[in-house]
TINUFI-186296 format. One record per atom (N, C-alpha, C): residue in one letter; z, y, x. Coordinates in steps of 0.02 Angstrom, whole numbers, plus 50000, padded with zeros to 5 digits. Example, Ala and Ser with C-alpha at 12.3 -4.5 7.8 and 13.67 -1.06 7.14 Angstrom:
2
A503904971650660A503904977550615A503904983550660S503544988850642S503574994750684S503945000250645
This chain:
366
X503854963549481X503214963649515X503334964849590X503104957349607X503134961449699X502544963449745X502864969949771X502514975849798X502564977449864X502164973649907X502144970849979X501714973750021X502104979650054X501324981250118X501704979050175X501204978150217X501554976850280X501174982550351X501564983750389X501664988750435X501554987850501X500594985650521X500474982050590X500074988050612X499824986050673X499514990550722X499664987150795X499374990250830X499544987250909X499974989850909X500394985550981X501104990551007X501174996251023X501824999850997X501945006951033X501495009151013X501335009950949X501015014550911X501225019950863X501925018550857X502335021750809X502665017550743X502305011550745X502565006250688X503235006750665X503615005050705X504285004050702X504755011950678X504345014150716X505035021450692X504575022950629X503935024050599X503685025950532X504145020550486X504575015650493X504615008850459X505255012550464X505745014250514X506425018150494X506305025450468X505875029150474X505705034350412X505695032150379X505305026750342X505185026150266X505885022250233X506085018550263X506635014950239X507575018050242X507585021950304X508175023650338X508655017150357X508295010850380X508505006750395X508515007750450X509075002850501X509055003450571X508634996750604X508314997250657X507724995550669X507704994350751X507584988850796X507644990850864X507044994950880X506955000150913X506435004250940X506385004651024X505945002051050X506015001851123X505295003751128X505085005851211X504535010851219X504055004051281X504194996651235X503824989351240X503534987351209X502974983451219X502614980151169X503064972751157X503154972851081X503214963251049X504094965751048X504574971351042X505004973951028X505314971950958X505014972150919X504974968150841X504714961550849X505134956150836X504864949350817X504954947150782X505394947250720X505384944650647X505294951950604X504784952450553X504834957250536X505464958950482X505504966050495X506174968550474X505684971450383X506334971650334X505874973250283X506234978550246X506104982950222X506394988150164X506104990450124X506484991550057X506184993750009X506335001150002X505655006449956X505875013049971X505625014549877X505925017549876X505655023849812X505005027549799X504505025249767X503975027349749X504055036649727X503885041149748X504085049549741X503735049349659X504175053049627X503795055649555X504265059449538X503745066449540X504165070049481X504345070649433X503775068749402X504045067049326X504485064449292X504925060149338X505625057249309X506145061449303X506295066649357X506685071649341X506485076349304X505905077549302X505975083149224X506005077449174X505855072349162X505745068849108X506845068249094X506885067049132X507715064649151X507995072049136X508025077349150X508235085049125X508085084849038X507665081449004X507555084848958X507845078748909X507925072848940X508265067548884X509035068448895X509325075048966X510025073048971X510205065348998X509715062349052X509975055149080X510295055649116X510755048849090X511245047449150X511175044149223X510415042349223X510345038049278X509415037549284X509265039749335X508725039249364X508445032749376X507915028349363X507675023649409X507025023849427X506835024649489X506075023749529X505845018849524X505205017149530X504735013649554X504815009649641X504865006249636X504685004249717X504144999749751X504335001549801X503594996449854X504074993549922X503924987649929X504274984749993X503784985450063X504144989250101X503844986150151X503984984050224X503584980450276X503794974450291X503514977850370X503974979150415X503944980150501X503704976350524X502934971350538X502704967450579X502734968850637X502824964550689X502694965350753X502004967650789X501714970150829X501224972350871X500404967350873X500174967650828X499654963950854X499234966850925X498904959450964X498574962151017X497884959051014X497614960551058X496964956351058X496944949451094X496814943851050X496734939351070X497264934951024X497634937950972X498324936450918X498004928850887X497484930350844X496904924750819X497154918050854X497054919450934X496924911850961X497804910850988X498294916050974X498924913650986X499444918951030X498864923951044X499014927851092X499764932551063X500304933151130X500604939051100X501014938251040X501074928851023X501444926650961X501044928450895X500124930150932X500084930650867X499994925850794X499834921050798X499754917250740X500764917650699X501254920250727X501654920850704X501574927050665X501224932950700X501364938450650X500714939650582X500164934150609X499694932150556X500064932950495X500344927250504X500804923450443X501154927550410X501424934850464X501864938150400X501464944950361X500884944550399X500394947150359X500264944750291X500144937850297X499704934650248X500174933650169X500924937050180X501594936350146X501274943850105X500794948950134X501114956450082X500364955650042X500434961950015X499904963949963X499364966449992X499494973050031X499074977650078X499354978650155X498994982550175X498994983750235X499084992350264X499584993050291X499675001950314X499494999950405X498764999950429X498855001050488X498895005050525X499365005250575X499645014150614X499315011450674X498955020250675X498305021250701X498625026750749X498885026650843X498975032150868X498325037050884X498355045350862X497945047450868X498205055050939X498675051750984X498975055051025X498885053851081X498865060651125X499025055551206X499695058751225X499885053151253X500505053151297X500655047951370X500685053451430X500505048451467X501475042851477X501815047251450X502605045151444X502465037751392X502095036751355X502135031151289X501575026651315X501765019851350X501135015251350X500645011851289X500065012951300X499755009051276X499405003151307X499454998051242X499444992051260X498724990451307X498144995151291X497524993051294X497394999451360X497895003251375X497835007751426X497295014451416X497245015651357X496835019851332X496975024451264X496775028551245X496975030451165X496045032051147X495845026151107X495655026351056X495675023750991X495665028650941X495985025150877X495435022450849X494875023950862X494625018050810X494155012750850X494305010750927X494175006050964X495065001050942X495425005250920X496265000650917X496064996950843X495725001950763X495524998850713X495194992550751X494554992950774X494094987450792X494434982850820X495014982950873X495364974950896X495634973250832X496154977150818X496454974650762X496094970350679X495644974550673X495224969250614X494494966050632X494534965250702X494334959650731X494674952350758X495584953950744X495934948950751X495854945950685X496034949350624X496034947050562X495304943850529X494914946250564X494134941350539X494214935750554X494374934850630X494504927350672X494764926250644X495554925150640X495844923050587X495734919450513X495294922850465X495054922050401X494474915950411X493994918750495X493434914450490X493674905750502X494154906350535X494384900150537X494614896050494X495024900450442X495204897650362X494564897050324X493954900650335X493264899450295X493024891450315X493084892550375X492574887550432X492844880750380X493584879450399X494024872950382X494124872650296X493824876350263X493814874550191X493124874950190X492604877950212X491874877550188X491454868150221X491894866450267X491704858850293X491904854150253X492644857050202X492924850550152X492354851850114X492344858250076X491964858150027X491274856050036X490764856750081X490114855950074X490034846250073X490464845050087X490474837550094X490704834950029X491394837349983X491444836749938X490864838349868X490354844149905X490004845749825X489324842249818X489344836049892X488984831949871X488994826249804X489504827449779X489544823949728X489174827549659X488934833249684X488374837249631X488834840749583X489474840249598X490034846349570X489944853449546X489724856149499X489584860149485X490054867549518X490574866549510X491324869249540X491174869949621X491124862649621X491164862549708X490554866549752X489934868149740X489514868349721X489424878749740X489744881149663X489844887049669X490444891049717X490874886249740X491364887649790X490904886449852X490494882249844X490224882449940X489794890049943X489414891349884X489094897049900X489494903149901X490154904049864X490814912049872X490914909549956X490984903549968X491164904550044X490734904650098X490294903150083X489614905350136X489724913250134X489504914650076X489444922950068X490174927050123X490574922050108X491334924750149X490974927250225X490744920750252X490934917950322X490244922550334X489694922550310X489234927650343X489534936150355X490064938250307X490194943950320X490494944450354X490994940950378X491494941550426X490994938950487X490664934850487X490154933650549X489874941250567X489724943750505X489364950050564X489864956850548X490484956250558X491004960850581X491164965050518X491354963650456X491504966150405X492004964450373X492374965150348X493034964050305X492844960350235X493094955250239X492914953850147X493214957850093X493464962450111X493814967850048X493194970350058X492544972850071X491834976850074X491634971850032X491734964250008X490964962449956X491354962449890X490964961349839X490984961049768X491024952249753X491624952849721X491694944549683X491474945749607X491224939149593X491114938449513X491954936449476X492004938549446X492624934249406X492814927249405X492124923849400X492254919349429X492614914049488X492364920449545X492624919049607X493344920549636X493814925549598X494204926949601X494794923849603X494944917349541X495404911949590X495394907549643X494834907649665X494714907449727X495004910949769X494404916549779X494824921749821X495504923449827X495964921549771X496634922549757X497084916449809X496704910649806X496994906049820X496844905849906X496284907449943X496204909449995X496854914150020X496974919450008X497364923350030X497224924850102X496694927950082X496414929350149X496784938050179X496674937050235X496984942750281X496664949850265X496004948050245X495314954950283X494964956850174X495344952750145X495314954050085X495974958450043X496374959050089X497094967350085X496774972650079X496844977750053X496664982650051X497194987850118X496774990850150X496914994050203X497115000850197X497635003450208X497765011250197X497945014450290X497595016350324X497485018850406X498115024250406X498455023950435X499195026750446X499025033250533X498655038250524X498595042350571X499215044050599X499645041050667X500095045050687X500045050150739X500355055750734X500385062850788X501045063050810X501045070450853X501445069250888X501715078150892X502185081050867X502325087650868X502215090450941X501585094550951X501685097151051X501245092551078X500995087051065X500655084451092X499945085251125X499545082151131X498935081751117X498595075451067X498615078351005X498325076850962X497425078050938X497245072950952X496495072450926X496285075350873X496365074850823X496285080750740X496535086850761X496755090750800X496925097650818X496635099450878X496185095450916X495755097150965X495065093550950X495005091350878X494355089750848X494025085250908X494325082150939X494065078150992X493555072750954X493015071151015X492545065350987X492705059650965X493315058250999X493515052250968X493895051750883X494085057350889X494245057350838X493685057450747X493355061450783X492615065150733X492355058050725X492275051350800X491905044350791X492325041350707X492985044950727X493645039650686X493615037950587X493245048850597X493075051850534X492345049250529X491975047950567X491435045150513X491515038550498X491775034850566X491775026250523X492455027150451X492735031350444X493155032150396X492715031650321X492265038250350X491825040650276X491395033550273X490945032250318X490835026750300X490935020750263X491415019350262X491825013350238X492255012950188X492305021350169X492735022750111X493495021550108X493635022150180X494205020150182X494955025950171X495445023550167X495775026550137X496435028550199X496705035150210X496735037750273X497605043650251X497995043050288X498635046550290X498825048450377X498895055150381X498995057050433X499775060650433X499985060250492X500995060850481X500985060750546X501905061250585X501955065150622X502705057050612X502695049750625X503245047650621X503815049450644X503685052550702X504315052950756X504635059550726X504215062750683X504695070450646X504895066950598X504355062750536X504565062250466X505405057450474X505575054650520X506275050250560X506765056450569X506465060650592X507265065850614X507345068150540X506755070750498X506865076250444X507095069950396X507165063350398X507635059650357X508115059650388X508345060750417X509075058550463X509685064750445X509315070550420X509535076550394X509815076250335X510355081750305X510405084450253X509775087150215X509655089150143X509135090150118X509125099450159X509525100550154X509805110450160X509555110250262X509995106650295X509575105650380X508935105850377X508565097850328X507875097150346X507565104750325X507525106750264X507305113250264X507265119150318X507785120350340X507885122550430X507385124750459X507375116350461X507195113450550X506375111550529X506195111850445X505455115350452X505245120350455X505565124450448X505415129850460X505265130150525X505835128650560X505905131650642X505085125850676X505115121450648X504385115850665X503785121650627X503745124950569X503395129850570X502845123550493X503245118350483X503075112750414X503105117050375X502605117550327X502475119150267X502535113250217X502025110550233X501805105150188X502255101450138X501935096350105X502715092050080X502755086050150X503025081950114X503095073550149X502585072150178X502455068950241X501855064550243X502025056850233X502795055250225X502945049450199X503005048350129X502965055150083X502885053250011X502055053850001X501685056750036X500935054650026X500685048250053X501075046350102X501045037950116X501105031050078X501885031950055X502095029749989X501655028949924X501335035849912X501025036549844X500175034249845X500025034449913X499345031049931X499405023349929X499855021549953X500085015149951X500035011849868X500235014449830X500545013849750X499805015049747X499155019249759X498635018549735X498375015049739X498305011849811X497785006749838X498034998749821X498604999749789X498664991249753X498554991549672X498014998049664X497954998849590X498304998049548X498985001749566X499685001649519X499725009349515X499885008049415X500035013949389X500855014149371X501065018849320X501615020749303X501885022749253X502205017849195X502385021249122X503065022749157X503345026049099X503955029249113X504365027549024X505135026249011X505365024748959X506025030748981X506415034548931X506755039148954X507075041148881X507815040648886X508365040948843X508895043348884X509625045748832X510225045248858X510525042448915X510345034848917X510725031148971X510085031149029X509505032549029X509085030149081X508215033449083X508115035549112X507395036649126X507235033249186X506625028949171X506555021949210X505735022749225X505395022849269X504935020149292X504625013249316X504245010949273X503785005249272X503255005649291X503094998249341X502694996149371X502014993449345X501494993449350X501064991349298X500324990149343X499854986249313X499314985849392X498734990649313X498374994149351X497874997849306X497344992649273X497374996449193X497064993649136X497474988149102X498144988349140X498494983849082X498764986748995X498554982048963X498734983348896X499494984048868X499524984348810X500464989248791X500954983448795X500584977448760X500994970848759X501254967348826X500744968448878X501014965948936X501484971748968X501124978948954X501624984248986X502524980548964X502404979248913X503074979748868X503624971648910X502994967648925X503214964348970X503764963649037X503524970249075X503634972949122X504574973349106X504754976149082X505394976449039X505734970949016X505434966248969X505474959848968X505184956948918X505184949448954X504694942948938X504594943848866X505114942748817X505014942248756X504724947748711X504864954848750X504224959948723X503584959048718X503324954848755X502664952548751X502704949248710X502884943548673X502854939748610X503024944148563X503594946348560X503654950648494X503394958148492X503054959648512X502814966448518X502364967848472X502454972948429X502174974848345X501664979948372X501944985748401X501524993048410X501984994648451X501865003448492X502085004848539X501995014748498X502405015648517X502495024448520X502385026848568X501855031648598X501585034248672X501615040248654X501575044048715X501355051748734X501455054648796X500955057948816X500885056148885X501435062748923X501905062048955X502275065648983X502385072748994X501845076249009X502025083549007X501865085348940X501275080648890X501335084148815X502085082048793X502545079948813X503155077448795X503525083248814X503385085348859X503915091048883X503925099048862X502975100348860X502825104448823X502925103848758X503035098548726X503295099348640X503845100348634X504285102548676X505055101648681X505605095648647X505205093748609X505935086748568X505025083948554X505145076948545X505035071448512X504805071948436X505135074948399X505005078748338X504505082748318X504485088848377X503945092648370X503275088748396X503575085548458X502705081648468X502595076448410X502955072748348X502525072748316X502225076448263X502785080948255X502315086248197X501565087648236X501445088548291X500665089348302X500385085948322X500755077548313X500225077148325X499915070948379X500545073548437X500455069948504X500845064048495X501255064448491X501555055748467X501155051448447X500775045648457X500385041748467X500705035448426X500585029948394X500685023648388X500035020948390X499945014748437X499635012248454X499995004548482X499234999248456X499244993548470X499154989148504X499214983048495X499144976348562X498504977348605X498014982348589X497314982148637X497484989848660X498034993048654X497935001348698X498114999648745X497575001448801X497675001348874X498215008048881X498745005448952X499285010148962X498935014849023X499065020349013X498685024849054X499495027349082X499535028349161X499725034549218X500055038349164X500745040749170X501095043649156X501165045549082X501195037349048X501065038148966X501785037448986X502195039848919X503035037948884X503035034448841X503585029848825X503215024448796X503815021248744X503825018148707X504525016148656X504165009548625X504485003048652X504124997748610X504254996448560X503994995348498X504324991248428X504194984648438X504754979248406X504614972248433X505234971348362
């Protein structure tokens, strides 16, 4: 299953070094806009605990995570839409991921240029998914002219596609994202086949700055504007510190500990709450399978059933797949063996219609 965000924002926002935090890839970082021009890509480890206790208690020899790729775009600017700034190049490598992590500076620094000569973060949201409307509206515009001409032939098909794309092009006409409307099922291979930009699901990447002046710690207006179009829109929001979460990877596990202290960090990660927001917002869950040789984490999109779970593993589990043995992870751990969870109970067998729920354990029969 591939698991694609990609990593835009205007320049010199922090993009690039949050992209060598998350990955520990090396990365050019310069204090320029358009510094990144092919995006650089890495894959990282989805955080779960549950594999290591799950992995302590089967005695495994080998851990495997979950992952998510993701993908260093270059700087969008304003004006990208009509070409600006190479943008119709970094369109394109947008239009390659799943979702979207846009890094949002919520700092001032008069040492770090900004592109737009200002710090506001959610005047930087507004260029930015005002490039991606243009963008989309133009892919609406040039398929809603084939089609309305085509469904003169009284096409029933053709017909119900001119009206999903009207509905498109009015929302994005009056400054909205098509991830805000509701498709019928119907409309959905459609929409699939569009692959539209402003139909990603968006996860807002708050970066700070240790010492700085940071907006959320001086409750500044701009910031409070940032939090209501947030609540508004239901949007989905991670705040981090890139330029630390980069050093405290660059560390031993025994240093980073340290040197939070001496930073005065409590917290956990703000790159494993990044990560794991990420894994939410592409409505992907997580079975887990765990023996001797392996405790393995699987990928799965929510409400999939046991036969396709079983899939995930491989092709021919889905054809031959009889029933499935479940139980959901910590009742696994609290029963101490396998044995005792079924004397009470919790050991589960279940069939081709049990939806796989978030941190079920799982054993296929086939």
């Amino acid at each position: 299953m591939s698991l694609s965000i990609g990593i835009v924002g205007l320049p010199n926002v922090g993009k690039s070094t949050l992209f060598k935090a998350l990955t520990k890839k090396q990365v050019d970082i310069q204090n320029y806009p358009f510094c990144t021009i092919e995006p650089n890509v890495g894959v990282v480890a989805v955080p779960d605990q549950r594999l290591e206790k799950l992995a302590a208690f089967s005695h495994t020899a080998k851990i495997v995570p979950t992952i998510i790729e993701f993908s260093d775009i270059a700087g969008l600017v304003r004006g990208a839409s009509q070409g600006e700034g190479l943008g119709n190049q970094f369109l394109s490598h947008i239009r390659e991921t799943k979702a979207i992590a846009q890094v949002v500076r919520i700092f001032e620094d008069d040492n770090i240029i900004h592109v737009e000569k200002r710090i506001d973060p959610l005047g930087d949201i507004e260029v930015i998914n005002l490039e991606l409307i243009f963008a989309d509206l133009s892919t609406i515009t040039k398929r809603l002219e084939k089609t309305t001409r085509d469904a003169k032939s009284g096409s029933k098909e053709l017909i119900a596609e001119k009206v999903t794309l009207e509905k498109i092009k009015v929302a994005l006409e009056s400054g909205a994202l098509a991830n805000t409307l509701s498709f019928e099922p119907g409309e959905l291979p459609l929409i699939k086949e569009l692959n539209l930009l402003t139909t990603k699901p968006i996860l807002y990447v708050l970066n700070k700055k240790l010492g700085g002046k940071n907006l959320d710690e001086l409750n500044d207006e701009r910031y409070r504007r940032l939090m209501d179009y947030f609540t508004k829109t239901n949007a989905v929001f991670v705040a981090l510190d890139a330029a630390i979460e980069l050093e405290l990877n660059e560390l031993s596990p025994e240093e980073r500990e340290e040197y939070k202290k001496e930073l005065g960090i409590a917290e956990a990660s703000g790159l494993d709450a990044l990560i794991t927001k990420s894994y939410e917002l592409l409505g992907l869950e997580t079975y887990i399978t765990t023996g001797e040789m392996e405790t393995r984490a699987w990928t799965i999109h929510r409400g999939t059933k046991a036969p396709q779970a079983a899939a995930e593993i491989h092709g021919d589990f889905e054809k031959k797949f009889i029933r499935a043995e479940v139980i959901n992870w910590q009742d696994l751990l609290n029963a101490g063996s396998y044995a005792a969870a079924r004397e009470k109970g919790l050991l589960r067998t279940e069939g081709k219609e049990y939806v796989v729920k978030d941190g079920d354990v799982m054993e296929f029969k086939i």
